[in-house]
N, C-alpha and C positions, 0 to 999 in steps of 0.2 A: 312392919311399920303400919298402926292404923291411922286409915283417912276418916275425915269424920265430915259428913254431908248435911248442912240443916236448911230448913228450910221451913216455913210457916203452916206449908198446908203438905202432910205426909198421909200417905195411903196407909192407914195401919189397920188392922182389926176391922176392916168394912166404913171407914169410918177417915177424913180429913180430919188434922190435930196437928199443932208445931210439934218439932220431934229432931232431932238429930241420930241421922242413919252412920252407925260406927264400922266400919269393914276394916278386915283384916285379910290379907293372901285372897279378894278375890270372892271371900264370904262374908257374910252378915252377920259380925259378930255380938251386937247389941241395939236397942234403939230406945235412946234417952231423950230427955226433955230439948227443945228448943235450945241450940248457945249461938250467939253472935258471933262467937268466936272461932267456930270450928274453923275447918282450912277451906271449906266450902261455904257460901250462902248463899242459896236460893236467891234471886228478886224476888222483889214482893208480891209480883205479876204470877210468880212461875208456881206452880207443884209439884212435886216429886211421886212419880208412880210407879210401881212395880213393871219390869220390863214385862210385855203384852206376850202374850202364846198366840200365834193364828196353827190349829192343827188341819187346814185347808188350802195347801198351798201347792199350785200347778210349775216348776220348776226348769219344767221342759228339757233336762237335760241329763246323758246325751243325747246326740240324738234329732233332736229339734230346738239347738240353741240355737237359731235365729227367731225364735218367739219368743224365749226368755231363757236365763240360764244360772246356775249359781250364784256368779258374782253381780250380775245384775239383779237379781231377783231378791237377795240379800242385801245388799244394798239399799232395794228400795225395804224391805221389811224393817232395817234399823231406820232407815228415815221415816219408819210409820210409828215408831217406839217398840216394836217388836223385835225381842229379842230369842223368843225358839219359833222356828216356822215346821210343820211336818208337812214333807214332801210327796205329794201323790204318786199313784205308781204308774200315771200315762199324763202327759202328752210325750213323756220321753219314749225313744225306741233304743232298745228293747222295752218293754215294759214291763214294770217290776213282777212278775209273775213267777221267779225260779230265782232259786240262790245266786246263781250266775250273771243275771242280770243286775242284781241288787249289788253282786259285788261292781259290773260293772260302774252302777251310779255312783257309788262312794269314790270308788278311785277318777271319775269326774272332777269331785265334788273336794280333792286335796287342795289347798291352798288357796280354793276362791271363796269360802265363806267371812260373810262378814258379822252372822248371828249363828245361833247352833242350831242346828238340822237331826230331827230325826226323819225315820221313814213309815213311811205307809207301804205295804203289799195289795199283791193281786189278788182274787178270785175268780178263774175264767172256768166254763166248762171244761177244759184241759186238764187244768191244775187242782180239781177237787180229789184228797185224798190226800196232797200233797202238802197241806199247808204248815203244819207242823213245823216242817224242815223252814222255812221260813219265818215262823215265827222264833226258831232257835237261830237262825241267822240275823237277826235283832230289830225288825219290823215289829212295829205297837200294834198293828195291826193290822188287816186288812180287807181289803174296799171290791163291791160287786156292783155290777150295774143289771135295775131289773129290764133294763129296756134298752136298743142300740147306744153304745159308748159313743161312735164317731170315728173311732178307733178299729181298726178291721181286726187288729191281734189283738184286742181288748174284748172279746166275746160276753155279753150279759147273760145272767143266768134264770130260764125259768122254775116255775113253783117247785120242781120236781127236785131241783138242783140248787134253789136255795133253802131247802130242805133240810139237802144234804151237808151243803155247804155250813150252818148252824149247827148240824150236830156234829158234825166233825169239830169245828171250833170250840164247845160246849166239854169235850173230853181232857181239853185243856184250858180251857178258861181263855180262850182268845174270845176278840173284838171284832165283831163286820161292820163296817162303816159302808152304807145302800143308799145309792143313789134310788129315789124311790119315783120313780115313773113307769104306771102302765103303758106296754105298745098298744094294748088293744085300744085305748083310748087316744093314741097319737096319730095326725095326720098333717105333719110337717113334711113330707117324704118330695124332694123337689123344689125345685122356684116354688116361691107363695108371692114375688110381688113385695114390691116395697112399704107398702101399709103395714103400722105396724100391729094394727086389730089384726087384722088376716094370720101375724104368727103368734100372734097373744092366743086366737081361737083355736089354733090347731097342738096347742098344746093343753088343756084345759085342768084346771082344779079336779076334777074327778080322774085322771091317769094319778095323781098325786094319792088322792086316798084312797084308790085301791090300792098302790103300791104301799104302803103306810098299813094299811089294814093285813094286806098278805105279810109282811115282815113281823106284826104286832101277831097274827096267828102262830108260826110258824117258830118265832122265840117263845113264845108261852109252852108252845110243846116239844120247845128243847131245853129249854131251862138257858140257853143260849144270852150272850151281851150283844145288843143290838143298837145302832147310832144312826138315824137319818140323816143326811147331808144336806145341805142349801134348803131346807122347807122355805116352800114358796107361797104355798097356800094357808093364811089362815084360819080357814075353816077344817082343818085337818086336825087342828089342834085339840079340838074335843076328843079325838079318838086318843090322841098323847096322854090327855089329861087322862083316861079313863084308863088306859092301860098302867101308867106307872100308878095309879091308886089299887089296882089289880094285883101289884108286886111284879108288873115285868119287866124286865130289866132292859126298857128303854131309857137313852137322851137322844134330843135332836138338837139343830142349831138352826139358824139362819145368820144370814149374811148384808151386808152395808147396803146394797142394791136393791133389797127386798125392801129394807125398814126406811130408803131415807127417796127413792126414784119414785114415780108413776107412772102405771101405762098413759093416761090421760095424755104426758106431755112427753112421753117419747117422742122425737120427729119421726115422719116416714126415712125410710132409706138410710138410719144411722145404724150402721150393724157396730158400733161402739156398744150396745145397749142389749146388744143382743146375748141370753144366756139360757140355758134349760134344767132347771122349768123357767118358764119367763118371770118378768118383772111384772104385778098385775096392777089391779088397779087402789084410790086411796082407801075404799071402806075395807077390802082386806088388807092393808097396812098397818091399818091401826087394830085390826088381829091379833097382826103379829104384834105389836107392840102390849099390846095386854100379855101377851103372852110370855113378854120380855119382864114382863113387870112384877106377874104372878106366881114367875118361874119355871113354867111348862115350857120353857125355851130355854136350854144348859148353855150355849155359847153363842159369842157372835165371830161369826171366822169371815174372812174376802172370799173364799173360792178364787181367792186368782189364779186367773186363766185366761195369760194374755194370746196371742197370735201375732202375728205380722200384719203391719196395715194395712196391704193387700186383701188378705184375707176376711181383716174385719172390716174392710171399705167397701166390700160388694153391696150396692144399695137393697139388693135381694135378699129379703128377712129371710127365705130360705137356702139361701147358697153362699152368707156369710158365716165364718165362723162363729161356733157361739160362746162366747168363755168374756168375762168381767176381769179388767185387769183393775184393783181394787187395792192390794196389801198395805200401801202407801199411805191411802186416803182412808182406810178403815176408820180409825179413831174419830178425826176432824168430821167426818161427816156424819158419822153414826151420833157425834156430841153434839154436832149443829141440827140434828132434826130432835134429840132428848131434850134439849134447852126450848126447842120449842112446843114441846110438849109439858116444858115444867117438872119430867124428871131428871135428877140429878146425879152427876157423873157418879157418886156414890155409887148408885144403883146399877151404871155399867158395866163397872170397872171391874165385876166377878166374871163376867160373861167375857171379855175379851182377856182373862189370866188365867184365874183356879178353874173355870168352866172346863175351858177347853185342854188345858193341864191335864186335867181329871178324866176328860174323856182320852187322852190316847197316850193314860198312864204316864204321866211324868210327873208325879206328884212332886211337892216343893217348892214348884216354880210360881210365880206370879204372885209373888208375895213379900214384902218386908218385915221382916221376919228373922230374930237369931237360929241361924245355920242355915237361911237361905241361900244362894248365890247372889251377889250382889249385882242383879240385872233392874237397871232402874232407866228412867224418863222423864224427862225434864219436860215438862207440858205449861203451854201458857195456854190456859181454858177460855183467856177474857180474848184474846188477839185475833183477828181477823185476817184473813189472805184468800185472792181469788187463784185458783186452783188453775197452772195454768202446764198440758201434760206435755210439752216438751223440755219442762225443768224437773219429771218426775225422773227418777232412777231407772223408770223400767229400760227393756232394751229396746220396747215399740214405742214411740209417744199417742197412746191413746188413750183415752180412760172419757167414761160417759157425766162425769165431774168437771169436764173442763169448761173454764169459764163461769161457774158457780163461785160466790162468795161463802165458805165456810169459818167455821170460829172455831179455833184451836189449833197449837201450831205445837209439833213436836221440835222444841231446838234443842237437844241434848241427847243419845242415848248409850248406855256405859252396859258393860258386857264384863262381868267379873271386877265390876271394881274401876276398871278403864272405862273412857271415853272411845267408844268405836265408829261415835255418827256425831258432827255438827253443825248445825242449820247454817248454810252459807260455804262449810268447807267439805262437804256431802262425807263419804267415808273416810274413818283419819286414819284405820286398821282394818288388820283381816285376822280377828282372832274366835271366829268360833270354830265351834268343833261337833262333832257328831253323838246322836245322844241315842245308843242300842238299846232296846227293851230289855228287861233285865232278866228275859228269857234266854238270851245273847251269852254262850262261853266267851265273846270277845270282852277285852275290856276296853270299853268307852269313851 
């Protein structure tokens, strides 16, 4: 039986247009003009968008679900419009780093989602040689850090071993998703004191573009796919630009935190705010935003990566956790600082779906579109609400958004067709499911 969704203003072809979205079993079987009459109709307030991909998402579980976990973590993703989140391979323990573990996560991860989940793998010094095996156990990809994870069984790998690590991936056409910070240039190690110049400085813009420059070396001469995570720096973004004009096969992303906070007005002692590489200041802001604009920047993802409030309450820039709990607030905020800049969600809406889709291989997604899956979001662009984080999903109530007035309100988000999120009655199902690389003998 098809449903038929219309609504005035549809995400289609890059572009808002009236359009009635026709689904059938779950897929996007056509999308026809505007009818009053469908069994669905927008308000005149609302939009219809293609459900959001975030391929950045800290899940923490097993393991470390008292910082976040499946069902809450999904949760809050559908109340962000997001409907595939991919799953980092630490702060949970084990950490995704071996087949074993990864089976561990999914069997976690039975009956508490509420959007679809794929996985991200490890890269540690341990595990080089090994990753193959892993990417046929249905990880999109996987993820290395150049400098201390935070994580003691998360080992980051030097030059010698991200190297290696690229050209081993390279022989099969895998993905390394780098956290790109030089140590040589970090001196966070310890209390820094509640100032939050003090841990702005000790992580600085240049650990960034040497990491970035060593990655951009090192895939040119492996012929390797390479994806920088949370760029923080926009001054980094010349070396991006120049490299994919080079043919090499970089994307990078940033995140909500980056495009929409400032150091300026971080307070002292709020480790809510606290993340790495940091939050900097406005003239690299609006960097990144050129660079959001230009295109030298493929996705916008959260990085969520919540902790316990504890952890991010230590008023010590150095000895609280560092991780943005974000998934929720991504859209709403990232739309409230483009409206102020006079770009228009148009111009978004690639970077929080196809962007990120595209980078950890899920093509199809984030789109309206006959033979899509019918993953959509009911967005009201014009609506206002002060963001307030003991009504968000997460399982911590903290987020560096609280008390901020933003505009745009996700009240709708449908998952194959169904309604799985609505604003006021938080999750109404648990129907996602797990989505393998299609490296994966399993079927998905």
């Amino acid at each position: 039986m098809s449903t038929r969704i219309a609504a005035r203003r549809v995400f289609v072809d890059g572009a808002f247009s009236p359009a009635t979205v026709v689904v059938d079993d779950g897929v996007i079987t056509a999308v026809t003009p505007f009818d009053p009459a469908a069994d669905r109709v927008l308000a005149v307030d609302e939009a219809l968008l293609p459900g959001l991909v975030d391929s950045h998402v800290h899940l923490d579980e097993p393991g470390r679900t008292e910082w976040e976990g499946f069902a809450t973590g999904t949760a809050a993703a559908a109340a962000g419009g997001v409907t595939t989140v991919v799953d980092m391979p630490l702060n949970s323990s084990p950490v995704t780093t071996t087949v074993e573990a990864l089976d561990a996560k999914r069997a976690a991860a039975v009956g508490k989602l509420a959007v679809d989940v794929a996985y991200w793998g490890g890269a540690v010094p341990e595990n080089l040689g090994s990753l193959r095996a892993l990417a046929d156990a249905g990880v999109v990809g996987v993820k290395c850090f150049l400098s201390p994870s935070g994580i003691d069984e998360f080992g980051h790998l030097d030059a010698e071993q991200l190297e290696r690590c690229l050209a081993e991936l390279a022989e099969f056409d895998g993905l390394l998703i780098v956290h790109a910070e030089d140590p040589a240039h970090l001196h966070d190690d310890g209390a820094l004191g509640p100032r939050y110049r003090d841990f702005e400085a000790s992580r600085p813009p240049m650990s960034e573009r040497a990491a970035i420059r060593r990655v951009i070396d090192a895939a040119r001469r492996t012929g390797a796919r390479a994806h920088i995570v949370h760029v923080s720096d926009g001054g980094a973004l010349d070396d991006v630009r120049a490299a994919k004009a080079e043919g090499v096969r970089l994307t990078v992303e940033t995140c909500p935190h980056y495009l929409t906070l400032d150091a300026a007005e971080v307070p002292d002692g709020a480790g809510a705010f606290k993340c790495c590489p940091p939050i900097r200041g406005a003239g690299n802001r609006d960097l990144l935003w050129a660079g959001v604009v230009d295109g030298t920047i493929d996705a916008i993802v959260s990085d969520h990566s919540p902790a316990t409030a504890e952890l991010k309450g230590n008023p010590d820039f150095g000895l609280a956790w560092g991780g943005i709990a974000g998934v929720q607030t991504g859209l709403s905020s990232v739309h409230t600082a483009a409206l102020s800049r006079g770009i228009p969600l148009s111009t978004l809406l690639p970077l929080l779906t196809t962007g990120p889709a595209r980078i950890a291989g899920l093509d199809g997604l984030g789109v309206i579109a006959p033979g899509a899956p019918a993953h959509l979001a009911v967005f009201a662009p014009e609506e206002e609400f002060v963001v307030d984080a003991a009504a968000l999903e997460y399982r911590n109530p903290v987020s560096p958004w609280h008390g901020q007035t933003l505009t745009g309100v996700v009240r709708e988000t449908w998952l194959r067709g169904e309604p799985v999120y609505r604003r006021g009655d938080a999750v109404t199902r648990r129907a996602g499911r797990e989505l393998l690389s299609a490296a994966s003998v399993v079927d998905a």
